[in-house]
C-alpha positions in Angstrom: 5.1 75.9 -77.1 8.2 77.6 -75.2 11.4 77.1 -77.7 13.3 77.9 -74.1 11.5 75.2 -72.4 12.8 72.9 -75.7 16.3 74.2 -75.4 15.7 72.8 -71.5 14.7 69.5 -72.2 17.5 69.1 -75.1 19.5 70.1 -72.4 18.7 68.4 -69.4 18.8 65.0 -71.2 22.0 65.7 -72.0 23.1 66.3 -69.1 21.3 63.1 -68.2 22.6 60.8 -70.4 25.5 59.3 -68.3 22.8 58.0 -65.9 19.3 58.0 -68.0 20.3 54.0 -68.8 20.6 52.9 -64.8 17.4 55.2 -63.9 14.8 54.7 -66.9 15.9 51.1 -67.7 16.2 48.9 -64.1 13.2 50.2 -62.7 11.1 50.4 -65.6 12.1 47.7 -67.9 8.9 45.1 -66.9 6.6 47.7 -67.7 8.2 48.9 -71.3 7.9 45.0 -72.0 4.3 44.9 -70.8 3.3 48.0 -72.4 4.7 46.5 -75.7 2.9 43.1 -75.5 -0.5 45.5 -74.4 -0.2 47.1 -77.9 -0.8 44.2 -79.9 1.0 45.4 -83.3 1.9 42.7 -85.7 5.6 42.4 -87.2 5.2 44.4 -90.4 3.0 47.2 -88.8 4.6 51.0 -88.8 5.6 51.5 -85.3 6.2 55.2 -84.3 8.5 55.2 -81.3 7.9 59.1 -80.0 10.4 60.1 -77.2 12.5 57.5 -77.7 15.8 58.3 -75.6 18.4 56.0 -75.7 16.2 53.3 -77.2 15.5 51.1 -74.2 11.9 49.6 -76.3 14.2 48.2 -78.7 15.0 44.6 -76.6 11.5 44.3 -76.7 10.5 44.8 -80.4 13.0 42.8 -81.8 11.3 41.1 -84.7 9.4 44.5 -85.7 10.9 45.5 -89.0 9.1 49.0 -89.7 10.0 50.9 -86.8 11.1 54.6 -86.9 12.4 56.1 -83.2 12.4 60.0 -82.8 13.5 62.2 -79.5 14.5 65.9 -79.0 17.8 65.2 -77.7 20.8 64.5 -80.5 23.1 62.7 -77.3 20.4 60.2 -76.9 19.6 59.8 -80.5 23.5 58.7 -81.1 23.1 56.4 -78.3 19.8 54.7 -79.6 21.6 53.8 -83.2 23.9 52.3 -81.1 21.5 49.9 -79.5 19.9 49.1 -82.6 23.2 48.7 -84.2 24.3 46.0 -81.3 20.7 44.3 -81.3 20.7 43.6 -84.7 17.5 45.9 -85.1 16.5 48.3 -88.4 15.2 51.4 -87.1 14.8 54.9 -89.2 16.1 57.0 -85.5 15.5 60.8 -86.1 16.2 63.7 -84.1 12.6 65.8 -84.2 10.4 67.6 -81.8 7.5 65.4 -80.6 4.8 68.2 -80.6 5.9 69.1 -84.7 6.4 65.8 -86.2 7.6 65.5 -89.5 5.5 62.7 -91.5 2.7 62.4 -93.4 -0.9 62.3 -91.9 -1.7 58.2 -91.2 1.7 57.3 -91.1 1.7 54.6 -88.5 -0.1 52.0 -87.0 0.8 52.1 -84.2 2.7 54.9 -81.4 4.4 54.7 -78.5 4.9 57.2 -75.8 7.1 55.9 -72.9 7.5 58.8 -70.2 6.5 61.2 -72.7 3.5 63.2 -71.8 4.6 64.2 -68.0 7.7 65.0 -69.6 7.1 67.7 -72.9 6.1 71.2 -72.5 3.1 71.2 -74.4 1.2 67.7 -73.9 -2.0 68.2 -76.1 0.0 69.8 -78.8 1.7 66.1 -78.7 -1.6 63.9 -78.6 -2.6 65.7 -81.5 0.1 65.1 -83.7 0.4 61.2 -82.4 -3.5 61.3 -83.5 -2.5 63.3 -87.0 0.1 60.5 -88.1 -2.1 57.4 -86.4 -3.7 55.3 -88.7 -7.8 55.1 -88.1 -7.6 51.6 -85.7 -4.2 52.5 -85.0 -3.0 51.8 -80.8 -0.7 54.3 -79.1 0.7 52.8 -75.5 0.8 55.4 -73.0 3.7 54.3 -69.9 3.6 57.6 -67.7 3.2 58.9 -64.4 -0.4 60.5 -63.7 -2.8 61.8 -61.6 -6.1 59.8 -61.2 -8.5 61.1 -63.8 -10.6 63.9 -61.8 -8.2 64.5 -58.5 -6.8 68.1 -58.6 -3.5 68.6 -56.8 -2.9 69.8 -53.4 -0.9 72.9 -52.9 1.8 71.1 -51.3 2.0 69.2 -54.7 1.4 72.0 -56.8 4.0 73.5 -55.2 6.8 70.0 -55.3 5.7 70.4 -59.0 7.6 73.9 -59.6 10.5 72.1 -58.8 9.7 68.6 -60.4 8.9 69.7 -63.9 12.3 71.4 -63.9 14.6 68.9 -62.9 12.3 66.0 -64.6 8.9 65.5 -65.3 5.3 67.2 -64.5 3.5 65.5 -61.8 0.3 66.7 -62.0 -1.0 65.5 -65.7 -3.7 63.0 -66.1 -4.3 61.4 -69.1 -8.4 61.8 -69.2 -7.3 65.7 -69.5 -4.4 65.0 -72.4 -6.6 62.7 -74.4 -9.7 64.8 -74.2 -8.0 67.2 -76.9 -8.7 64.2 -79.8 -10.7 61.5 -80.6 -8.5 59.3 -79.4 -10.4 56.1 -77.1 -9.2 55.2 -74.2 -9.7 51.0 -73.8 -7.3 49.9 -71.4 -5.9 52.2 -67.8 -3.9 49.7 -65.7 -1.8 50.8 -62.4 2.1 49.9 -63.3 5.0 51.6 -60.9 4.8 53.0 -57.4 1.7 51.5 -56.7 -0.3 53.0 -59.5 1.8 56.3 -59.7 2.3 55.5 -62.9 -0.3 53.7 -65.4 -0.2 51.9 -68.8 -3.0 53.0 -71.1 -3.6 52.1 -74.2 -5.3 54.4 -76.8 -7.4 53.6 -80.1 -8.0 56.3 -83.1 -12.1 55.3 -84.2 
């Protein structure tokens, strides 16, 4: 884990928060509502929300009264009280590093990771805490781009990626190579945006 590469992201969402809400909410709201009906928790379950941004889950877990929301960036953090403050919602909203999180082992039943693993430096460091403070049955809900499981990249993608992963996201993760790190199941892979680009996968701890 890079603490400059940290510093980048705390910084780049910053500098991304005037126009993070038009972006990551219109073109991706149907699939943060599918991905939340997909994870099938009930009301009272502990719902870690890991990457949380400016809280753009919350419209669609109103109702859920144990949720706790953590992301990197203090500007978005601010914004997501906000949100919950103006939807009526309870949620514990901490600033914290998703590959160092700060709660007790089986913590949550359930995790969600919206544009998450494409996006942090160090995505296995990240699974294996989600899997650390998972409950055992406990769902995670995956809503990322990602390269089919077994394609490598070409080199003229390898190459769009030095400049991706600076200004926004790796493109060249898959999830088959993030999960493999913990015992995590995979049960559910559906295409989502840009024609399967991007996938919703749902995750189960044995």
């Amino acid at each position: 884990m890079s603490l400059n590469t940290n510093t980048w992201n705390r910084l780049r969402y910053t500098l991304y928060l005037p126009v993070y809400d038009f972006i990551a909410d219109r073109i991706f709201r149907k699939y943060r509502k599918r991905s939340v009906q997909l994870l099938r928790a009930k009301p009272a379950d502990a719902i870690l929300i890991l990457g949380a941004g400016t809280g753009l889950d919350l419209p669609y877990l109103q109702g859920y009264t144990n949720l706790t929301a953590i992301d990197i960036t203090p500007g978005m953090v601010a914004k997501l009280k906000q949100r919950a403050h103006k939807l009526n919602i309870t949620v514990d909203a901490q600033v914290m590093n998703g590959q160092q999180l700060r709660f007790a082992d089986a913590s949550f039943d359930a995790v969600i990771l919206h544009l998450v693993l494409a996006v942090i430096p160090d995505p296995e460091a990240c699974i294996k805490e989600v899997e650390r403070v998972l409950k055992p049955g406990g769902t995670v809900m995956v809503f990322d781009k990602f390269l089919p499981d077994g394609q490598k990249p070409s080199v003229v993608r390898r190459l769009l990626n030095q400049v991706a992963s600076a200004l926004f996201s790796d493109i060249n993760r898959s999830i088959g190579n993030i999960a493999q790190h913990t015992s995590l199941v995979i049960e559910l892979n559906e295409p989502a945006a840009l024609g399967g680009a991007f996938r919703l996968v749902r995750l189960r701890k044995p």
